[in-house]
C-alpha angles and dihedrals in degrees: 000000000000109000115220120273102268106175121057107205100201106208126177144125099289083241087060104089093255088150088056102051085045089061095040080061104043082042089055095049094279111137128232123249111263128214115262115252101241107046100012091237121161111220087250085047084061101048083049086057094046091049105047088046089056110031109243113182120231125268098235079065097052120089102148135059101245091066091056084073112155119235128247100208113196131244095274088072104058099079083058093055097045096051094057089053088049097057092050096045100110099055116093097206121016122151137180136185130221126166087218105053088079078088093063103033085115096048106047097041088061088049099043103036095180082069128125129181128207118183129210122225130178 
């Protein structure tokens, strides 16, 4: 049996209004994203580290598709990751938005199969 979706990954350009649709769900009883318990990293805090140890351009850099290549993090991440996903293990619905993670969607939706991603577009 396939359990409900219970982390919202928020992905768009910076200039698309993310914030805003964050707020619209925590204002509607969806719950904010918590540190994990080992590091204290926030799930935005993550996607910072990933993409400073692989050098992911910005996104005001990237105009074709080919630069919006998704990141194969190794091995050494995935405790990261899954602690995050620990600490926030008792929430139903939690959610969280970063720009950047559009580099991991991939990633993280393999890890974390309870994951959804929506993303914003204006």
């Amino acid at each position: 049996m396939d359990l409900p979706t219970n982390q919202i990954i928020l992905v768009g350009h910076p200039s698309s209004g993310i914030e805003m649709a964050e707020e619209m769900l925590l204002g509607s009883g969806v719950k904010s994203a918590q540190p994990s318990r080992r590091e204290g990293l926030l799930p935005r805090d993550f996607i910072t580290i990933l993409c400073n140890a692989y050098h992911v351009p910005s996104l005001e850099s990237c105009i074709t598709e080919t630069q919006f290549r998704q990141i194969e993090p190794a091995g050494i991440w995935k405790g990261m990751a899954l602690d995050i996903a620990i600490g926030n293990s008792d929430q139903n619905l939690w959610c969280w938005s970063e720009s950047r993670a559009i580099f991991l969607l991939d990633y993280y939706l393999t890890l974390v199969p309870r994951s959804a991603a929506l993303l914003i577009y204006d």
